[in-house]
PyMOL Python script that loads the backbone (N, CA, C, O; Angstrom):
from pymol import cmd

cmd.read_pdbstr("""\
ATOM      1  N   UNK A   1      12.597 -12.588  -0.844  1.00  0.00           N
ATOM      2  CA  UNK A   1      12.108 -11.258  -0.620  1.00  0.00           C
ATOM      3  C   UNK A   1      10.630 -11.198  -1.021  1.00  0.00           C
ATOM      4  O   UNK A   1      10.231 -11.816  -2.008  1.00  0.00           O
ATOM      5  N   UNK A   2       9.916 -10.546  -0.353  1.00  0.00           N
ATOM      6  CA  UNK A   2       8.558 -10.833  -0.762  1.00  0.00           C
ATOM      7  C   UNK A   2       8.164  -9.197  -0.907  1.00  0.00           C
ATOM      8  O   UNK A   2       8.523  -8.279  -0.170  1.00  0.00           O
ATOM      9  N   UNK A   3       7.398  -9.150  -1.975  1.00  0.00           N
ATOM     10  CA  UNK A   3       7.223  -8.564  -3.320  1.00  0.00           C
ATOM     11  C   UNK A   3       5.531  -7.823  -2.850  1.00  0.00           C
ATOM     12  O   UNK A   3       4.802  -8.743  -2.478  1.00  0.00           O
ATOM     13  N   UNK A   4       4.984  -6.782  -2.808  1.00  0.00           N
ATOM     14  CA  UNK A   4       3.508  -6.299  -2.483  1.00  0.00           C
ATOM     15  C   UNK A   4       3.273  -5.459  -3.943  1.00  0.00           C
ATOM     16  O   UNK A   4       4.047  -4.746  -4.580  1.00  0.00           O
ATOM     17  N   UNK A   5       1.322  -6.010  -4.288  1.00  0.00           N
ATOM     18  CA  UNK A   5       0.864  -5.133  -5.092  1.00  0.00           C
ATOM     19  C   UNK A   5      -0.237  -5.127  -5.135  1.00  0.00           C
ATOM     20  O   UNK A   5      -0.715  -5.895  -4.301  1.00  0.00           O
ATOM     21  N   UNK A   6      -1.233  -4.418  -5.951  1.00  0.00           N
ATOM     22  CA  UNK A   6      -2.272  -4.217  -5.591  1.00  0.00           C
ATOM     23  C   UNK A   6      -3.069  -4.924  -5.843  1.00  0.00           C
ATOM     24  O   UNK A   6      -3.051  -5.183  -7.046  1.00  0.00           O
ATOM     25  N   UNK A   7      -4.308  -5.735  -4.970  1.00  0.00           N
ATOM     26  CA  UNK A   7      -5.237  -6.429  -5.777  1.00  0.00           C
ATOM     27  C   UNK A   7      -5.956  -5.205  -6.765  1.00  0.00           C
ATOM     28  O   UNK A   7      -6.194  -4.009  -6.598  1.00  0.00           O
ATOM     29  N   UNK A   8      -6.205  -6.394  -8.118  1.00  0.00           N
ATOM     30  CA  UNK A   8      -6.719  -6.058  -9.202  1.00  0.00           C
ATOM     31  C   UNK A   8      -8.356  -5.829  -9.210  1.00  0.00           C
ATOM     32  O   UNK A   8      -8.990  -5.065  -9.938  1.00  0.00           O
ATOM     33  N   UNK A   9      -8.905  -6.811  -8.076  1.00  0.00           N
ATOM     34  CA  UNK A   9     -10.209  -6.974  -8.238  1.00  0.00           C
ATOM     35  C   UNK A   9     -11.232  -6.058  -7.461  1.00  0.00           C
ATOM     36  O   UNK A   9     -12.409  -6.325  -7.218  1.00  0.00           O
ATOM     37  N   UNK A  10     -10.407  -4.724  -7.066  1.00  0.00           N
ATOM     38  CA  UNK A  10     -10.897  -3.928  -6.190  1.00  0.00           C
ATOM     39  C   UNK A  10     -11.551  -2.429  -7.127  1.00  0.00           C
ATOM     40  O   UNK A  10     -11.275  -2.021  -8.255  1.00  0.00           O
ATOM     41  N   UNK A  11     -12.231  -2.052  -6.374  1.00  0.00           N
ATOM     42  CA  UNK A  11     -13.345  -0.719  -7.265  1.00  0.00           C
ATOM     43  C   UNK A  11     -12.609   0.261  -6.446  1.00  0.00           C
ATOM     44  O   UNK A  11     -12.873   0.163  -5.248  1.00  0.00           O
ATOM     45  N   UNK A  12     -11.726   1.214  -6.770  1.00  0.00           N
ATOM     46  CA  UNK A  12     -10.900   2.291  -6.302  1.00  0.00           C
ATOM     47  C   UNK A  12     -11.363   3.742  -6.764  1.00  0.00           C
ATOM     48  O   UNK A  12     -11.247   4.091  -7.939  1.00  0.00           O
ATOM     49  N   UNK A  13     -11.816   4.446  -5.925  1.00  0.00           N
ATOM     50  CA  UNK A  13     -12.234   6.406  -6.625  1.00  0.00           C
ATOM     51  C   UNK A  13     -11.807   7.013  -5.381  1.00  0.00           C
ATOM     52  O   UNK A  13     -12.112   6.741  -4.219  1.00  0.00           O
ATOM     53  N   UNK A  14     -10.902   8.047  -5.952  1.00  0.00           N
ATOM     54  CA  UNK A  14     -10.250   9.218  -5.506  1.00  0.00           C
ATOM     55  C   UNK A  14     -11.219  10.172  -4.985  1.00  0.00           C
ATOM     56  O   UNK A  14     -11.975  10.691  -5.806  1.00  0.00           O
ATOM     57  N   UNK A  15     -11.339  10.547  -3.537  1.00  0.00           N
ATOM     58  CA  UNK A  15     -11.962  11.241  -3.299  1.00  0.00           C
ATOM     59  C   UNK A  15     -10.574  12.511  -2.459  1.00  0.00           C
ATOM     60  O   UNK A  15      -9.835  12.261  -1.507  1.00  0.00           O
ATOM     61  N   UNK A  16     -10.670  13.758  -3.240  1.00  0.00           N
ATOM     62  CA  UNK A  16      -9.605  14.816  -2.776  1.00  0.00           C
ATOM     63  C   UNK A  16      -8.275  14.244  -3.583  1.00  0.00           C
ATOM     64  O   UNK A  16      -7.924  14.063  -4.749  1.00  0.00           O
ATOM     65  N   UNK A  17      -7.719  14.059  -2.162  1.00  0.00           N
ATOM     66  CA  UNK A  17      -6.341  12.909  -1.725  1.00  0.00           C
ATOM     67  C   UNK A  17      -6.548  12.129  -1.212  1.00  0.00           C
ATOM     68  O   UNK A  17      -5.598  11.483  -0.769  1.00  0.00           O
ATOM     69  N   UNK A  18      -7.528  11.811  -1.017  1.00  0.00           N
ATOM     70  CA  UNK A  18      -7.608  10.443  -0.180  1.00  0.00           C
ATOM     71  C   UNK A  18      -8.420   9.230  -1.671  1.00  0.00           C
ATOM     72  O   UNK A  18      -9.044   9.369  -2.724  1.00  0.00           O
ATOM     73  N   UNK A  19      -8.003   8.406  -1.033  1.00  0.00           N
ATOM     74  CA  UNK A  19      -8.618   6.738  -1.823  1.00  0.00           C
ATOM     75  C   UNK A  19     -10.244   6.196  -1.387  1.00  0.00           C
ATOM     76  O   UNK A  19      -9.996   6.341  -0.190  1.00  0.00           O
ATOM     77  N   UNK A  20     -11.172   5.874  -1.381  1.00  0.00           N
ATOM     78  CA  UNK A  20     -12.141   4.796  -1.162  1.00  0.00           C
ATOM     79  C   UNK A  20     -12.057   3.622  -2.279  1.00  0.00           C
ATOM     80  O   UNK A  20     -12.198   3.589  -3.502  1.00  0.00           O
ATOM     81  N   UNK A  21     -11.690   2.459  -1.035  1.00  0.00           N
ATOM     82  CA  UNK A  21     -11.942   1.379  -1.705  1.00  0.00           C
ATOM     83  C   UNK A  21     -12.898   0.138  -1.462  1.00  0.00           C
ATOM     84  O   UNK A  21     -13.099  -0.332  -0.342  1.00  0.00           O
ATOM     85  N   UNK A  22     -13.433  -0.313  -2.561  1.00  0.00           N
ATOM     86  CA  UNK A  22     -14.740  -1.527  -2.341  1.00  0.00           C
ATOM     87  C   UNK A  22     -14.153  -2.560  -2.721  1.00  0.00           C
ATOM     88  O   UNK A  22     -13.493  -2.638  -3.757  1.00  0.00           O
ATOM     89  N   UNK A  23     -14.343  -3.479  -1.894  1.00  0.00           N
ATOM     90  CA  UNK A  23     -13.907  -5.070  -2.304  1.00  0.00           C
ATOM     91  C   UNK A  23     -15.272  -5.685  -2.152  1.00  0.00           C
ATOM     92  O   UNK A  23     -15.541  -6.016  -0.997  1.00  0.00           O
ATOM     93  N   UNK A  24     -16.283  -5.933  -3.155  1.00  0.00           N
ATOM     94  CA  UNK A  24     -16.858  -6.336  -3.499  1.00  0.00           C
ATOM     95  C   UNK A  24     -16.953  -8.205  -3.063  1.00  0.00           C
ATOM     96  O   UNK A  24     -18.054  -8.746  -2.956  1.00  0.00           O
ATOM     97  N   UNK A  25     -15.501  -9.069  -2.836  1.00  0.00           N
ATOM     98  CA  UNK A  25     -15.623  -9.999  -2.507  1.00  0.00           C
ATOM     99  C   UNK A  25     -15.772 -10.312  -1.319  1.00  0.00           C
ATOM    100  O   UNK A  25     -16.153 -11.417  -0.934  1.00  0.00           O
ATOM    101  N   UNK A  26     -15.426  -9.173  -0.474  1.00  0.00           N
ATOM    102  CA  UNK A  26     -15.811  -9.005   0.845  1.00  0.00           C
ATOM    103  C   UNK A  26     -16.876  -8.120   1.185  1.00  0.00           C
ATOM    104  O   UNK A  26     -17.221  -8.203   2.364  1.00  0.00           O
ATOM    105  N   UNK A  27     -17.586  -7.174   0.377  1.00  0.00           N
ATOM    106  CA  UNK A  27     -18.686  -6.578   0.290  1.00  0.00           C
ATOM    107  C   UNK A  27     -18.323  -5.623   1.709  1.00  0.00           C
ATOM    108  O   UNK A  27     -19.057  -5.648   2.697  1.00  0.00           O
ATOM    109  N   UNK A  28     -17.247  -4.905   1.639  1.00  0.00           N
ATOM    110  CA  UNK A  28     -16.566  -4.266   2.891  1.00  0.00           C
ATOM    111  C   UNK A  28     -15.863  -2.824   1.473  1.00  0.00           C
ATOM    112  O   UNK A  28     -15.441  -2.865   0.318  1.00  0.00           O
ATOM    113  N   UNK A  29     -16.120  -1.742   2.533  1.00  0.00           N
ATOM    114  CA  UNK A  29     -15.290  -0.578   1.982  1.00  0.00           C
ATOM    115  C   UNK A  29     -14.053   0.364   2.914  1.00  0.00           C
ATOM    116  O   UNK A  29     -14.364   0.778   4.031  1.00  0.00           O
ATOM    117  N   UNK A  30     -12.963   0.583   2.467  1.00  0.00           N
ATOM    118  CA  UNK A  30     -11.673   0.664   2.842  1.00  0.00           C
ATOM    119  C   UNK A  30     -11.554   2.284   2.534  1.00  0.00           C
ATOM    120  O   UNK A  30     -11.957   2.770   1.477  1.00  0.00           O
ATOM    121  N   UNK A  31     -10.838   3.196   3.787  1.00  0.00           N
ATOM    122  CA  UNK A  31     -10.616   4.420   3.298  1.00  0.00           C
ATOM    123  C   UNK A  31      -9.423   4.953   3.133  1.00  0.00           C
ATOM    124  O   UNK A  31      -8.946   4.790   4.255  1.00  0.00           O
ATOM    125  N   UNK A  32      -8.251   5.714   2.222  1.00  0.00           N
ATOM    126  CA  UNK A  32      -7.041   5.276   2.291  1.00  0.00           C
ATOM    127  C   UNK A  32      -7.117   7.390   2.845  1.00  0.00           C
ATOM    128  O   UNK A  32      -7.951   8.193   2.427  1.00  0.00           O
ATOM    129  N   UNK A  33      -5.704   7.751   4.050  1.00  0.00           N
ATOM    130  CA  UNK A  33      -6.030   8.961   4.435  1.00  0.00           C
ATOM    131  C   UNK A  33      -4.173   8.883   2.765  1.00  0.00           C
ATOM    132  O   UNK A  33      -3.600   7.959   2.188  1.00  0.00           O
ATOM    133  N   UNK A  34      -4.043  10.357   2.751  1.00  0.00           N
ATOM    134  CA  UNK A  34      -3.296  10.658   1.691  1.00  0.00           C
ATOM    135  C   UNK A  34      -1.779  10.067   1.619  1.00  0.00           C
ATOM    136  O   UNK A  34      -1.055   9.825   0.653  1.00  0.00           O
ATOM    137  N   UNK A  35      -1.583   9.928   3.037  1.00  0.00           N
ATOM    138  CA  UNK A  35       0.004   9.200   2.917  1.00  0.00           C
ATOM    139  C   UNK A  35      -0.144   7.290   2.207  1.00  0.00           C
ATOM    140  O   UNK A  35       0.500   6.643   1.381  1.00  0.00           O
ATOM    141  N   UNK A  36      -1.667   6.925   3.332  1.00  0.00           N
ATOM    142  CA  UNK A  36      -1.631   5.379   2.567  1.00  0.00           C
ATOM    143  C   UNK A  36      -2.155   5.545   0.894  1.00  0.00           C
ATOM    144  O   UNK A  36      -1.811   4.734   0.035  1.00  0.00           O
ATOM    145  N   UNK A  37      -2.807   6.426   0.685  1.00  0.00           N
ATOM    146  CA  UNK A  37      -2.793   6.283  -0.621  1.00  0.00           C
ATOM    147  C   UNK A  37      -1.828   6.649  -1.747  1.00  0.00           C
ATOM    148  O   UNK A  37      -1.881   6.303  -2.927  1.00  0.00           O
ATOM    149  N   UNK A  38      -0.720   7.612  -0.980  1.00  0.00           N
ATOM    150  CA  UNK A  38       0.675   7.334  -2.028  1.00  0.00           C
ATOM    151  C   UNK A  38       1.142   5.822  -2.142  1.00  0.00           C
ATOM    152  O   UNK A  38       1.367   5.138  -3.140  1.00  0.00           O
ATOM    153  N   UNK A  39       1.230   5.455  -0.452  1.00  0.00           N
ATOM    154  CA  UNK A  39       1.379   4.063  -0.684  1.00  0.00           C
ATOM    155  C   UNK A  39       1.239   2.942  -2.033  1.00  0.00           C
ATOM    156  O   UNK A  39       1.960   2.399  -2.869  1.00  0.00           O
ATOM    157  N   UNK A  40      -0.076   3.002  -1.655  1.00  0.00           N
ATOM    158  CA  UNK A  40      -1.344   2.110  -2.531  1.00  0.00           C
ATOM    159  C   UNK A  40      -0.838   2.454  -4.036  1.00  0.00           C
ATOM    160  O   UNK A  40      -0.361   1.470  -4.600  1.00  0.00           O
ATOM    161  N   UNK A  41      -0.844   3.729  -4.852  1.00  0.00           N
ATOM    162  CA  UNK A  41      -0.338   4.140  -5.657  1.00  0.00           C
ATOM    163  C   UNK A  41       0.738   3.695  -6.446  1.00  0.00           C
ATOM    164  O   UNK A  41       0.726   3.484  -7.659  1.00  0.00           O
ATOM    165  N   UNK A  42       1.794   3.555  -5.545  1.00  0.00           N
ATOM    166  CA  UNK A  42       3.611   2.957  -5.887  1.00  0.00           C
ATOM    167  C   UNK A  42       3.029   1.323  -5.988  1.00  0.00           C
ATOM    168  O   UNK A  42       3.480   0.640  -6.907  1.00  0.00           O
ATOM    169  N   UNK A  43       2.114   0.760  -5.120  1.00  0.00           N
ATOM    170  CA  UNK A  43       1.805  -0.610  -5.661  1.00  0.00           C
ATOM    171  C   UNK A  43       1.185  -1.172  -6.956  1.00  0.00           C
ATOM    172  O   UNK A  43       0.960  -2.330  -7.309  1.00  0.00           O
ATOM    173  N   UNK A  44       0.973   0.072  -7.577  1.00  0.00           N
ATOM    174  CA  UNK A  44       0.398  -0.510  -9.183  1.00  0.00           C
ATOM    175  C   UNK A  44       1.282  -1.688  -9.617  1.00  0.00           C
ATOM    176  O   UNK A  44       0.732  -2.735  -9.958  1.00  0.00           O
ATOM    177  N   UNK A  45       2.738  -1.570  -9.624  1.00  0.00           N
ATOM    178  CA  UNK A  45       3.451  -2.826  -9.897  1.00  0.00           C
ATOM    179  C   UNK A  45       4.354  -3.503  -8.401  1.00  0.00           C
ATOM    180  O   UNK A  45       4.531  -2.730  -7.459  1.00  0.00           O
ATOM    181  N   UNK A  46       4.677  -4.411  -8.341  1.00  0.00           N
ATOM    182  CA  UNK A  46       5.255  -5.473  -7.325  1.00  0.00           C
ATOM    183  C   UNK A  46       6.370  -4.718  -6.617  1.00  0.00           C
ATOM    184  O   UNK A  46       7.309  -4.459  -7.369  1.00  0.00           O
ATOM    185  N   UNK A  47       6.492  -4.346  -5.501  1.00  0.00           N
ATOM    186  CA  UNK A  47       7.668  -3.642  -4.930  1.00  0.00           C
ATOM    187  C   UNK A  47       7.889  -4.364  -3.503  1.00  0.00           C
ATOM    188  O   UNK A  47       7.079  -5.108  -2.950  1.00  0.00           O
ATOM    189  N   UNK A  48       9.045  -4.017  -3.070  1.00  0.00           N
ATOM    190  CA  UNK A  48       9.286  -4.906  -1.587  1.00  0.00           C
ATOM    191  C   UNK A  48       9.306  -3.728  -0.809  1.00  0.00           C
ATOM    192  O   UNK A  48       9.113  -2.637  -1.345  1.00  0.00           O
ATOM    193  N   UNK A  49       9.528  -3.844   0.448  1.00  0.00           N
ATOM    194  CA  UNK A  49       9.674  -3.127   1.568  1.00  0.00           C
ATOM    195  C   UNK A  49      10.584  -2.172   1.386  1.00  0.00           C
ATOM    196  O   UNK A  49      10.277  -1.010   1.654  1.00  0.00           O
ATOM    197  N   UNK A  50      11.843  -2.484   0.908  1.00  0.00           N
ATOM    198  CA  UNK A  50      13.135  -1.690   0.604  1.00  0.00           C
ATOM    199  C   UNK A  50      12.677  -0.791  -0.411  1.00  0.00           C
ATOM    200  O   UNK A  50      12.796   0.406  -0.148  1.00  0.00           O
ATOM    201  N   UNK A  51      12.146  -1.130  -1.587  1.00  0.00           N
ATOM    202  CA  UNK A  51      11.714  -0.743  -2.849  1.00  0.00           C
ATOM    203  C   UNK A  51      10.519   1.081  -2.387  1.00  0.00           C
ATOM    204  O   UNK A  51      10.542   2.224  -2.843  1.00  0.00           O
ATOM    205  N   UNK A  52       9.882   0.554  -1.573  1.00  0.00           N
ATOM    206  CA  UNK A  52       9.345   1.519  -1.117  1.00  0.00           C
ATOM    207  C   UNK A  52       9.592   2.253   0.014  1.00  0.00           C
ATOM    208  O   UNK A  52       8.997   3.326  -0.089  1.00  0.00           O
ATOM    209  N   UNK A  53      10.186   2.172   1.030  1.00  0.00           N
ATOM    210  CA  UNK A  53      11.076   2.707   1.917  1.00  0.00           C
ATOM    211  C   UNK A  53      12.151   4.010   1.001  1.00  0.00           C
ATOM    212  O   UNK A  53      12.295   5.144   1.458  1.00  0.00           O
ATOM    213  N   UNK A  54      12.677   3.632  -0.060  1.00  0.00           N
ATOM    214  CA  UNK A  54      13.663   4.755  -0.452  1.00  0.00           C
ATOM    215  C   UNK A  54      12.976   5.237  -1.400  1.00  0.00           C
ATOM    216  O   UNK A  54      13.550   6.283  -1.705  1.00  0.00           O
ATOM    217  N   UNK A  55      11.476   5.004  -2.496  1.00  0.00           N
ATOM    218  CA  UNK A  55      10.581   5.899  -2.703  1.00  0.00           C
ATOM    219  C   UNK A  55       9.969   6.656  -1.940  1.00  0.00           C
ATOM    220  O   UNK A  55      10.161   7.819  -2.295  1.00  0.00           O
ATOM    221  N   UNK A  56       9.280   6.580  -1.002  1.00  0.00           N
ATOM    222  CA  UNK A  56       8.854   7.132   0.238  1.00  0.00           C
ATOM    223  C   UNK A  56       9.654   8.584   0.680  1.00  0.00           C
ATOM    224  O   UNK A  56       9.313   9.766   0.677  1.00  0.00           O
ATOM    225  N   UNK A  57      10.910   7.846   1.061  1.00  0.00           N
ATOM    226  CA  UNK A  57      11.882   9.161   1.611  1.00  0.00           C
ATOM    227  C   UNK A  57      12.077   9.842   0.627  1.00  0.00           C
ATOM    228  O   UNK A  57      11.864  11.033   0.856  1.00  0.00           O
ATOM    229  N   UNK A  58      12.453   9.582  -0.586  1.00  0.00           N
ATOM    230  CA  UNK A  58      12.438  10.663  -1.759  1.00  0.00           C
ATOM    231  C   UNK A  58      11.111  11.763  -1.969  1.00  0.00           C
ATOM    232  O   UNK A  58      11.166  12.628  -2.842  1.00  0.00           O
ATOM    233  N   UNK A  59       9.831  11.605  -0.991  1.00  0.00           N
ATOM    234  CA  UNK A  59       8.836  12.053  -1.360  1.00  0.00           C
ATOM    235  C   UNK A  59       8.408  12.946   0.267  1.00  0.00           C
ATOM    236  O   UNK A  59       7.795  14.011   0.349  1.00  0.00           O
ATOM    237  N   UNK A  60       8.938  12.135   1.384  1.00  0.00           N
ATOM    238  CA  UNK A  60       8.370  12.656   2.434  1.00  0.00           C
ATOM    239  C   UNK A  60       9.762  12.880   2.970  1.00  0.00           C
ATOM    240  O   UNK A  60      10.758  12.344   2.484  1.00  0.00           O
ATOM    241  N   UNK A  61       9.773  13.577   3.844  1.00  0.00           N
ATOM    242  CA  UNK A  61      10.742  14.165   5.145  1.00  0.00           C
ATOM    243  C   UNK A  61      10.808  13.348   6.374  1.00  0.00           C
ATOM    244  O   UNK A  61      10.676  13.923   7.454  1.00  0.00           O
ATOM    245  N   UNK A  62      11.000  12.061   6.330  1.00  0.00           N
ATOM    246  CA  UNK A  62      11.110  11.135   7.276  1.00  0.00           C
ATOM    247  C   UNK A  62      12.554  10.682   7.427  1.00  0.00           C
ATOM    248  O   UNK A  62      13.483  11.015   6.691  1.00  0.00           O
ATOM    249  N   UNK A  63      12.616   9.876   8.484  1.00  0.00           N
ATOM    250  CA  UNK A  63      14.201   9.262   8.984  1.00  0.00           C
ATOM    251  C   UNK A  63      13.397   7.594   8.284  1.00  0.00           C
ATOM    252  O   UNK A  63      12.186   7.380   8.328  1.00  0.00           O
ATOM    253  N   UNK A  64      14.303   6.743   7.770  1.00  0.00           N
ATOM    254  CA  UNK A  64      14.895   5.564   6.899  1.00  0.00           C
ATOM    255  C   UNK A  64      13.829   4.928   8.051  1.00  0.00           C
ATOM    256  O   UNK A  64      12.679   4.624   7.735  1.00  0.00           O
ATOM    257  N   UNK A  65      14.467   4.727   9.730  1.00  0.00           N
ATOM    258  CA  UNK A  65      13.448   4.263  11.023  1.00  0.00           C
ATOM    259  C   UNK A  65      11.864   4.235  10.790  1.00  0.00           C
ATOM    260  O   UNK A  65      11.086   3.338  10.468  1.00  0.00           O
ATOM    261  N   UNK A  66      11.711   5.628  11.096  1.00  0.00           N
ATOM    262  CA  UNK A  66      10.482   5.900  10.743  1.00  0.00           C
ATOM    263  C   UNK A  66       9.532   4.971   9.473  1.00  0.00           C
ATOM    264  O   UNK A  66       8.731   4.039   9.402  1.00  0.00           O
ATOM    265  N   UNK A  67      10.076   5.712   8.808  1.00  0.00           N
ATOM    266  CA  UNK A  67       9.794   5.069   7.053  1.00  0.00           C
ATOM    267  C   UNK A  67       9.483   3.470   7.016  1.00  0.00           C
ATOM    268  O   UNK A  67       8.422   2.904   6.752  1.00  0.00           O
ATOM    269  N   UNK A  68      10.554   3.010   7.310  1.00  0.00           N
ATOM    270  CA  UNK A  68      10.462   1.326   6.973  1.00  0.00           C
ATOM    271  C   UNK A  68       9.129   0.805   8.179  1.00  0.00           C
ATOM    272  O   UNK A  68       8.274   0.002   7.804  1.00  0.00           O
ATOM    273  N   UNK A  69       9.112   1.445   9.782  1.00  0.00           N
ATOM    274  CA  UNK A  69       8.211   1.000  10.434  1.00  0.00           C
ATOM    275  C   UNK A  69       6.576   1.308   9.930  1.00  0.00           C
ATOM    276  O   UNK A  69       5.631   0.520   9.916  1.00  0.00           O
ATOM    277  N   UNK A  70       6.618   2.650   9.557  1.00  0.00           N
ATOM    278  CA  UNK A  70       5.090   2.708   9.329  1.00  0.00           C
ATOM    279  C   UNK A  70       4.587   2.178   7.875  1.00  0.00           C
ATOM    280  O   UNK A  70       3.404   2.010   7.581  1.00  0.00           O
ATOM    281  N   UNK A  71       5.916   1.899   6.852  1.00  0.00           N
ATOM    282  CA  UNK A  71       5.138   1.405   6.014  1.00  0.00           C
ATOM    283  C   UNK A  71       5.307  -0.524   6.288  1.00  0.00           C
ATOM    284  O   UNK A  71       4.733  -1.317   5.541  1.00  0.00           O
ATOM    285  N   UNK A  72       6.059  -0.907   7.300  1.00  0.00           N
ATOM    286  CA  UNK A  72       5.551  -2.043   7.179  1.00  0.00           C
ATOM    287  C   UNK A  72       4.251  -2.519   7.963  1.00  0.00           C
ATOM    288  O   UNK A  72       3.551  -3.531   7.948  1.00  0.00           O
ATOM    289  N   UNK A  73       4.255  -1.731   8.416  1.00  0.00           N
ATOM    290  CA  UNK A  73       2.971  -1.785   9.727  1.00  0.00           C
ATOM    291  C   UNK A  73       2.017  -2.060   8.375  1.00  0.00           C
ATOM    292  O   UNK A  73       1.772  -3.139   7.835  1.00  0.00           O
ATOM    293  N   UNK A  74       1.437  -0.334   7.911  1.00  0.00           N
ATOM    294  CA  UNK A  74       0.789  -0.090   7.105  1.00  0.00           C
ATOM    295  C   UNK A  74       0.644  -1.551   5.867  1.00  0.00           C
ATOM    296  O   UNK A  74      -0.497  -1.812   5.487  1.00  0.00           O
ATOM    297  N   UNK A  75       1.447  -2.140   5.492  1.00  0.00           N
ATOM    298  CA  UNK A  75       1.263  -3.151   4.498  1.00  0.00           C
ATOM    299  C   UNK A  75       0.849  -4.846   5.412  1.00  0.00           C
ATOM    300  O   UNK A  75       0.214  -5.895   5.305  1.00  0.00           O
ATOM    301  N   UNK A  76       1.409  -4.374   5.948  1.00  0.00           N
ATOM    302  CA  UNK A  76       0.641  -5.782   7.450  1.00  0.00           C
ATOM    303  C   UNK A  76      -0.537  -5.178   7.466  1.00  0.00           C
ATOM    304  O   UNK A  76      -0.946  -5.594   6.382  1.00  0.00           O
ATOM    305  N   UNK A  77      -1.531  -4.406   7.936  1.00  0.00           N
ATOM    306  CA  UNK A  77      -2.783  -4.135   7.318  1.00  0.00           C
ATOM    307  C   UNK A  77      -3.774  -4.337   6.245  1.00  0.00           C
ATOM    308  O   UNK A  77      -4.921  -4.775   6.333  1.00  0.00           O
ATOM    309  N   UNK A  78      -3.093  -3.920   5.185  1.00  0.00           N
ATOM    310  CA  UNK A  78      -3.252  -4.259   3.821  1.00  0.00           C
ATOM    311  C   UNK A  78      -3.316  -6.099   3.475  1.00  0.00           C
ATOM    312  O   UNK A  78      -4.211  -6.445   2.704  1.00  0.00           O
ATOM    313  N   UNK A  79      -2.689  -6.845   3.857  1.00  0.00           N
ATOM    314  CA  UNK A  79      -1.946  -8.109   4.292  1.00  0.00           C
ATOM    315  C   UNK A  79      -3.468  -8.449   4.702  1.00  0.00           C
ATOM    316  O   UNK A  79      -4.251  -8.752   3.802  1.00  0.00           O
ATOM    317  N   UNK A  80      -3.843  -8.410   5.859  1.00  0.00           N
ATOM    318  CA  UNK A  80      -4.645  -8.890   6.881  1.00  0.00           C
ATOM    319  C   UNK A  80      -5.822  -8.141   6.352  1.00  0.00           C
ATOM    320  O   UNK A  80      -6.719  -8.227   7.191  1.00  0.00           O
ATOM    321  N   UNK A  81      -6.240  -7.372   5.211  1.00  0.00           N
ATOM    322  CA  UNK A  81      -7.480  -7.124   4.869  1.00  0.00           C
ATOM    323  C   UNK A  81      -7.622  -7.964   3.815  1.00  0.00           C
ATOM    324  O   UNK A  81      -8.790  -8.191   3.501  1.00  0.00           O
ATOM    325  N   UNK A  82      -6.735  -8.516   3.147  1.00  0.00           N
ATOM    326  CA  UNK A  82      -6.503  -9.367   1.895  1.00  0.00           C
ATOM    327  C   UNK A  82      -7.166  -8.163   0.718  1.00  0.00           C
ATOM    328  O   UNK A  82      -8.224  -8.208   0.091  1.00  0.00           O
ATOM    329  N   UNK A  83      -5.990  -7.028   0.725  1.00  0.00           N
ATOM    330  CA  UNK A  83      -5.964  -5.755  -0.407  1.00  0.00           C
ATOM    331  C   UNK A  83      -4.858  -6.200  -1.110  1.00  0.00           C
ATOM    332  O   UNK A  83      -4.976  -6.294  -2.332  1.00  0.00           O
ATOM    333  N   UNK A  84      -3.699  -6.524  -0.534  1.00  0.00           N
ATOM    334  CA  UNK A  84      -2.730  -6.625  -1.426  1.00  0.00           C
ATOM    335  C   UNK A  84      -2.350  -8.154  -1.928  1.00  0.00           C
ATOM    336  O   UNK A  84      -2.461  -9.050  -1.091  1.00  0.00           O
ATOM    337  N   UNK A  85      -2.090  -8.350  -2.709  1.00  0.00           N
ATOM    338  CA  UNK A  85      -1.012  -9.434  -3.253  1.00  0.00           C
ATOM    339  C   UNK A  85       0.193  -9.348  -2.519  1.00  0.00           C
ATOM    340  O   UNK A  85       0.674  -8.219  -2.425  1.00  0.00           O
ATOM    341  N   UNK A  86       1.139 -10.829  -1.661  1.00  0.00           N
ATOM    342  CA  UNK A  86       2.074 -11.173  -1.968  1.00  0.00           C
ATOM    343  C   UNK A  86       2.844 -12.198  -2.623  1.00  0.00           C
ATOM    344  O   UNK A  86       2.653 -13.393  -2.849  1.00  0.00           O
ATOM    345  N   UNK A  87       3.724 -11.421  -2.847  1.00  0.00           N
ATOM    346  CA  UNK A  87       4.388 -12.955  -4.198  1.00  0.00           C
ATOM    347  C   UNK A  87       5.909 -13.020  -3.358  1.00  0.00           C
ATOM    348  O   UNK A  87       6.223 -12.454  -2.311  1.00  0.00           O
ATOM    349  N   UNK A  88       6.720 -13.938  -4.243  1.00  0.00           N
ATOM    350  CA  UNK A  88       7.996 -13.897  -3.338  1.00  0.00           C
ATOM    351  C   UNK A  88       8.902 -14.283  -4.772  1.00  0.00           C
ATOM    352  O   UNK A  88       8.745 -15.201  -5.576  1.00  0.00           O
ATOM    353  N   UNK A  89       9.928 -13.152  -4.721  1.00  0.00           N
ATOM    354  CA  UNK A  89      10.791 -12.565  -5.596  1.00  0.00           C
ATOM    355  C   UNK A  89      11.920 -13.797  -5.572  1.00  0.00           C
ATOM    356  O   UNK A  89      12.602 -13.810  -4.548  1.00  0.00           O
ATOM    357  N   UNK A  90      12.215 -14.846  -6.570  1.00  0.00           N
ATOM    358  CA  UNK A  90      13.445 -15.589  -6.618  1.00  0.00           C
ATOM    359  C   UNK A  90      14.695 -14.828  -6.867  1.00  0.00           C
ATOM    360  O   UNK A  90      15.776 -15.416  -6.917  1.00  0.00           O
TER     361      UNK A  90
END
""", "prot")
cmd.dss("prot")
cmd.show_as("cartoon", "prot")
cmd.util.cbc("prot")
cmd.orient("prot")
């Protein structure tokens, strides 16, 4: 099972509800709108897909469908910006 969290080495400020983030190792800045930054949020520690899928619905008014697609999309993003950490859960 593979496990998402946040890189550590990133410069993060709250602007509203929304996130701006600087990755400095990429000298690139990232804007999170308020749903990805609940996201981003629940990643302070290591969670899987499932893990956040039934946090999520506890918070938003979505169908389980819904839920699991946009946040895996959303973390395949994250993935492919090299924001998050993955690890893989024995």
């Amino acid at each position: 099972m593979e496990l998402y969290s946040q890189k550590s080495s990133l410069n993060v400020a709250p602007m509203g509800d929304e996130l701006v983030m600087m990755d400095t190792s990429q000298g690139q800045y990232f804007g999170l709108n308020s749903l990805a930054s609940q996201i981003w949020s629940l990643l302070i520690t290591p969670k899987s897909i499932d893990d956040l899928v039934v946090e999520l619905m506890s918070i938003f008014d979505v169908t389980e469908e819904e839920c699991r697609a946009d946040t895996a999309l959303f973390l395949q993003q994250l993935v492919d910006k090299q924001l998050v950490k993955v690890t893989t859960a024995a």
